[in-house]
C-alpha positions as CSV (number, residue, x, y, z in Angstrom):
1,X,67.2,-86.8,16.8
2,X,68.5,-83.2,16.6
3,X,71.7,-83.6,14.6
4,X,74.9,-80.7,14.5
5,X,74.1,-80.3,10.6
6,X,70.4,-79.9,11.3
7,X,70.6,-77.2,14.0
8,X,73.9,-75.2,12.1
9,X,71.3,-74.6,8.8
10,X,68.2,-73.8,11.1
11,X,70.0,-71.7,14.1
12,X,71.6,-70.0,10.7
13,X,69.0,-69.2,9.1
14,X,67.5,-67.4,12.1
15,X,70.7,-65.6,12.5
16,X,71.0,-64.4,8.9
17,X,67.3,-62.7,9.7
18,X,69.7,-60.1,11.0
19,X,72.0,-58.9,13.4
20,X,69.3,-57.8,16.1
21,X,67.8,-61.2,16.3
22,X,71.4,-62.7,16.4
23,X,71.9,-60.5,19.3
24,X,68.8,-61.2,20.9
25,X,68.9,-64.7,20.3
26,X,72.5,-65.5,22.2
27,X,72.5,-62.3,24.8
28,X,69.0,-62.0,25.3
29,X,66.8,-64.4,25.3
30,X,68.8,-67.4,27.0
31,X,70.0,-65.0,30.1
32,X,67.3,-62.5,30.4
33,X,64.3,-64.4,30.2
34,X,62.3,-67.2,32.3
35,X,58.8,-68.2,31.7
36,X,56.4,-70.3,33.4
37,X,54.5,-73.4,30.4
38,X,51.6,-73.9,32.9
39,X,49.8,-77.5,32.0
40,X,46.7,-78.3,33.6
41,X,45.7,-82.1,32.2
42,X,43.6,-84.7,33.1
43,X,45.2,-88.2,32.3
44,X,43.2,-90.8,32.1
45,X,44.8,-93.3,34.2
46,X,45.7,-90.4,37.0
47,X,42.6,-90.1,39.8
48,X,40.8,-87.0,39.4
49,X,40.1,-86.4,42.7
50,X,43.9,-86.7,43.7
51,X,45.5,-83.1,43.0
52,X,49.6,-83.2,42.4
53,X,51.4,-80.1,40.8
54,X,55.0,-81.2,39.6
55,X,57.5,-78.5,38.4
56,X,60.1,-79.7,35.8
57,X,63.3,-78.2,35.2
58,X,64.9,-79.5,32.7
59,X,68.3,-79.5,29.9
60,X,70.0,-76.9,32.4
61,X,73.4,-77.4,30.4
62,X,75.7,-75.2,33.2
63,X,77.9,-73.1,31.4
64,X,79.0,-69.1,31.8
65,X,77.7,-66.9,31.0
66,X,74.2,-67.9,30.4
67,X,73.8,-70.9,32.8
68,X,75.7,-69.6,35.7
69,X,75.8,-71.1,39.1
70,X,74.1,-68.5,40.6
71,X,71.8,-68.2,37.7
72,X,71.2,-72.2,38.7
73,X,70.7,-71.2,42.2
74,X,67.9,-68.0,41.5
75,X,65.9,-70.0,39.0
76,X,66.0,-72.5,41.9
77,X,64.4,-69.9,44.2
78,X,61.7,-68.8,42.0
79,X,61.0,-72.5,41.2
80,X,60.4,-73.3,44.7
81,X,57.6,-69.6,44.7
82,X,55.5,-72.4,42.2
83,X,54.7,-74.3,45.6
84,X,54.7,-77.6,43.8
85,X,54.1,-80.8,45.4
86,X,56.9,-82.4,43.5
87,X,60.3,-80.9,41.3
88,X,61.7,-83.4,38.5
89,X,65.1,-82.6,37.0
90,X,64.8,-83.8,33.5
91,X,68.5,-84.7,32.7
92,X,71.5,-83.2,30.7
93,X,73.2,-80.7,33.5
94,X,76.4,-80.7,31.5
95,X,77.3,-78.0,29.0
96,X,75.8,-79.1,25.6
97,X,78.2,-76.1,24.1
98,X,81.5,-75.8,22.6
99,X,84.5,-73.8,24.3
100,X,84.6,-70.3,22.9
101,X,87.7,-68.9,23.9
102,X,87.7,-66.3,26.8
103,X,83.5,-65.9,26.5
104,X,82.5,-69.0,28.1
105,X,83.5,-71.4,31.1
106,X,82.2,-74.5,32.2
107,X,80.1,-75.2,35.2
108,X,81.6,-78.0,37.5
109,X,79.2,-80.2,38.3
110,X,79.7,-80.2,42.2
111,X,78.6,-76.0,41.8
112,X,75.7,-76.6,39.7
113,X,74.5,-79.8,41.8
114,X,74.7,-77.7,44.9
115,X,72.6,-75.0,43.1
116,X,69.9,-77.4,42.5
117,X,69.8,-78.6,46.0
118,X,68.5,-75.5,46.8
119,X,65.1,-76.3,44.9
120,X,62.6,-77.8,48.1
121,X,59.1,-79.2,47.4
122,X,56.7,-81.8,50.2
123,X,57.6,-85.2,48.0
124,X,61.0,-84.3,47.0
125,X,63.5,-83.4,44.5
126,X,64.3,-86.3,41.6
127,X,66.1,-86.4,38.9
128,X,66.9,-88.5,36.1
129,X,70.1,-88.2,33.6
130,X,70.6,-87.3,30.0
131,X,72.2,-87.6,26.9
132,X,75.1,-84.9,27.2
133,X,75.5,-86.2,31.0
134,X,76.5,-89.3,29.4
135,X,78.6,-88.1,26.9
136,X,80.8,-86.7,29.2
137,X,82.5,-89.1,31.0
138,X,79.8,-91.4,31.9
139,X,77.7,-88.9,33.9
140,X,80.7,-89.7,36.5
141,X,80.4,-85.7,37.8
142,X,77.0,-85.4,37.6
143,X,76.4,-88.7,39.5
144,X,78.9,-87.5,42.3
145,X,77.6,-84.2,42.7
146,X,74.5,-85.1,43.0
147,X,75.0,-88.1,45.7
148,X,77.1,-85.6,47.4
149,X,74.3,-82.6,47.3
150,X,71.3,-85.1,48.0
151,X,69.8,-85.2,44.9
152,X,68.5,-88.9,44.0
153,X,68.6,-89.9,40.3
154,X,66.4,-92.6,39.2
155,X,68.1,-94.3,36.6
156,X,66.0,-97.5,35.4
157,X,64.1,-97.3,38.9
158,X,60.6,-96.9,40.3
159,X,60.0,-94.7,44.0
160,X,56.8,-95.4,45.3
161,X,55.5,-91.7,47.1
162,X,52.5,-90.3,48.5
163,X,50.4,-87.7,48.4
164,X,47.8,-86.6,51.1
165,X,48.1,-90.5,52.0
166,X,47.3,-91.6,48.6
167,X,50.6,-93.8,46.9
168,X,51.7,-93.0,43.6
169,X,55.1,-94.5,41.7
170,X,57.6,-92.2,40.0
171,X,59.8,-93.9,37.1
172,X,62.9,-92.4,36.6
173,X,64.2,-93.9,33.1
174,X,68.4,-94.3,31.9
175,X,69.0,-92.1,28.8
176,X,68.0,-93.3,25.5
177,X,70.8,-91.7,23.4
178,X,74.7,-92.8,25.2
179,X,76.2,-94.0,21.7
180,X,75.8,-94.0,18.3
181,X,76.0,-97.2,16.6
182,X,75.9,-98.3,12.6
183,X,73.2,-95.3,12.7
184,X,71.3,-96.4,15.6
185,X,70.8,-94.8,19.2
186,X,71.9,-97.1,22.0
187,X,70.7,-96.2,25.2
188,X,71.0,-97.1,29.1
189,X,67.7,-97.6,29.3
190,X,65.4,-100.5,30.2
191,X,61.9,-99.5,30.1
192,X,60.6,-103.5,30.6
193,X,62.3,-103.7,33.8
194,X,61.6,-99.9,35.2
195,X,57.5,-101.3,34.9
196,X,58.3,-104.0,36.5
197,X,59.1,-102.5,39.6
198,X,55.7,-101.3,39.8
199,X,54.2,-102.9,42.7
200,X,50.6,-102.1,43.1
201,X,47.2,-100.7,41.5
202,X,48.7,-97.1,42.5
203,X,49.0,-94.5,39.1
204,X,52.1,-93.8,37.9
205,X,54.5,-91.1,36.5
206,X,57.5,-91.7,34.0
207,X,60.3,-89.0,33.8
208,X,62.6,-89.8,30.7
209,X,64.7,-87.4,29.4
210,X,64.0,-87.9,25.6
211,X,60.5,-88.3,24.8
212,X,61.3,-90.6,22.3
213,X,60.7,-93.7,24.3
214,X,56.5,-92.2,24.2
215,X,55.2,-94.3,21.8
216,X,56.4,-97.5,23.7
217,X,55.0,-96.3,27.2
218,X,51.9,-98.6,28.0
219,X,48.7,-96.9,29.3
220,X,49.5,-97.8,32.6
221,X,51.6,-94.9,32.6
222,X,49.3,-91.8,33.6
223,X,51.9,-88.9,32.5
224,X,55.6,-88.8,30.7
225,X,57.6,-86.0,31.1
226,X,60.4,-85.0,29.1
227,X,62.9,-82.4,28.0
228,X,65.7,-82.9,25.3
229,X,64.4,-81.1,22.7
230,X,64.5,-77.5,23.9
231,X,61.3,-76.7,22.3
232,X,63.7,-76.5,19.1
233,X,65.3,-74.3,20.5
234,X,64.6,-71.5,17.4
235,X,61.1,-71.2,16.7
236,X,60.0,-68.3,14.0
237,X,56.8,-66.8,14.1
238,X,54.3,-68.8,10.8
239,X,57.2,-71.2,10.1
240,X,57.3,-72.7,14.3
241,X,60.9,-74.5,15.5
242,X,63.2,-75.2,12.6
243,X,64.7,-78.4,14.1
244,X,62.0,-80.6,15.2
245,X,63.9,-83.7,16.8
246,X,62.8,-86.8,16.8
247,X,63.9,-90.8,16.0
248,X,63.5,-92.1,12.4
249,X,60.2,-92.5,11.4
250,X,58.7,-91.3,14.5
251,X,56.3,-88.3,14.9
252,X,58.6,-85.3,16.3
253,X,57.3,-84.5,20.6
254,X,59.2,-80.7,20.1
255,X,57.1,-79.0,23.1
256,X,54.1,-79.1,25.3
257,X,51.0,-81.2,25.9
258,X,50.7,-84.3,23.6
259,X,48.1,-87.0,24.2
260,X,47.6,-90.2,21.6
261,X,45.0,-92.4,23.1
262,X,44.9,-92.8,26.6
263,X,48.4,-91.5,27.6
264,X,49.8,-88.2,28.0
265,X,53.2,-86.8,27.2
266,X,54.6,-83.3,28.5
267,X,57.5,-82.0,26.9
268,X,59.4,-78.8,28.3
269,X,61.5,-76.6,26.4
270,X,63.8,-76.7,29.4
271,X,66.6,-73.5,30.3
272,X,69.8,-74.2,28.3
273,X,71.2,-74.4,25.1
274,X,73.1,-77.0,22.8
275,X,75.5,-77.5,19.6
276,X,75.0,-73.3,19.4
277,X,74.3,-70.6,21.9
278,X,71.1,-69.0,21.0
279,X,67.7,-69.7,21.5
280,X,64.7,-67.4,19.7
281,X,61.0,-67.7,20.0
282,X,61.4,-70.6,22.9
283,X,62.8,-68.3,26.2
284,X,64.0,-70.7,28.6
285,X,61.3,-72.1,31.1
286,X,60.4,-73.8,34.1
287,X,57.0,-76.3,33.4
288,X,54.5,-76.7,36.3
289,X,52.0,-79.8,35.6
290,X,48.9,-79.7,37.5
291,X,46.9,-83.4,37.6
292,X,43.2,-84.0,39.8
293,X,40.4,-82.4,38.9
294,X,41.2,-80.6,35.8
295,X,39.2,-80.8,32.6
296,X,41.0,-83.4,29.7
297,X,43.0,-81.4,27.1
298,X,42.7,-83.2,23.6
């Protein structure tokens, strides 16, 4: 788990590689820049002959000046250019950031929600919630904003959709992280009884804001896809992310393809920021997942 103390003495040492990269990781890099992670996979438990391209955008964390609402609303736009068949929102649309003074200003929630609406794909626009979501207040904003602007969350719940007639199920999982106690993680969710909704033979999808739950997902599961973790949010070149976050004993799911067995994890380095405002060497992004047909990636 990415702690405050962990991510002060990495995002430090970056900045103290000098004042251009402090520059160009808080003015640059998080407001000027927007990739695409394009994963093309082959899970075993997904049919290859049933093509579905799923864009993820994830870890938004509104705030002003880098995670505007009309930012929001034109990475929505050139999200929807991806054409994919489904968009997954991957939790934590709340600021992750601390006020500082007259540079920054929070998002509400009913603005950035309404941004988001604006994203369009044929099976829809999901969403699940996330850790700083819960943090702040309960996710009561975020959970308003979104029922107001259309946008279903999936918290502990299964959708059954379709695709060219073919049924898949989406899993939409509670956040793993909503309290800290005697050292642990207490979470909202229930992974047991989000399976259990499962009603048929049809493949299926999990979207889970941390990818920590991973090593608990059955094979049954064709694909996770997370966030959280903001691809660590300051990678440098030979040494890779300084914060690599992950639970206790747990191998650390920082960004991109992962597969251990037969099941598949994607983890997206998402658009925001948290605990500081800079990212370097991981420029915020949107990931597009294409599944059918495409050779296995080890």
């Amino acid at each position: 788990m990415l702690t405050r103390r962990q991510f002060l003495i990495g995002a430090g040492a970056a900045a103290g590689a000098g004042l251009g990269l402090g520059g160009y990781a808080f003015g640059v890099e998080p407001i000027l820049r927007l990739t695409v992670a394009d994963h093309a996979i082959a899970p075993r438990a997904w049919p290859a002959d049933l093509p579905l391209s799923i864009a993820i955008v994830a870890d938004v964390h509104a705030i002003e000046p880098w995670m505007s609402a009309e930012r929001i609303a034109a990475i929505a736009a050139f999200t929807n250019t991806l054409g994919a068949d489904l968009v997954l929102l991957a939790g934590d649309y709340e600021t992750g950031l601390e006020s500082l003074g007259g540079i920054t200003r929070k998002v509400a929630m009913s603005d950035c929600a309404a941004a988001l609406a604006t994203l369009k794909a044929p099976l829809g626009v999901h969403a699940v919630l996330g850790n700083h979501d819960m943090w702040a207040h309960g996710a009561r904003d975020v959970r308003a904003a979104f029922a107001a602007n259309g946008i279903p969350l999936l918290e502990n719940r299964a959708a059954r959709l379709a695709k060219d007639g073919r049924p898949f199920w989406l899993l939409g999982l509670g956040d793993q992280c909503v309290r800290r106690v005697r050292g642990r993680w207490l979470g909202a969710d229930d992974l047991p009884a989000t399976l259990a909704q499962i009603g048929d033979g049809a493949p299926a999808i999990l979207l889970a804001h941390e990818p920590f739950v991973f090593p608990r997902v059955p094979s049954r599961i064709a694909l996770t896809l997370s966030g959280h973790t903001h691809g660590g949010q300051v990678r440098l070149p030979v040494v890779g992310p300084l914060v690599r976050p992950s639970l206790p004993g747990q191998r650390a799911y920082v960004h991109g393809h992962y597969r251990e067995g037969d099941r598949d994890l994607v983890v997206s380095a998402g658009l925001g920021m948290s605990i500081l405002p800079m990212r370097f060497g991981v420029p915020p992004e949107i990931t597009l997942v294409r599944l059918g047909g495409a050779p296995a990636v080890a």
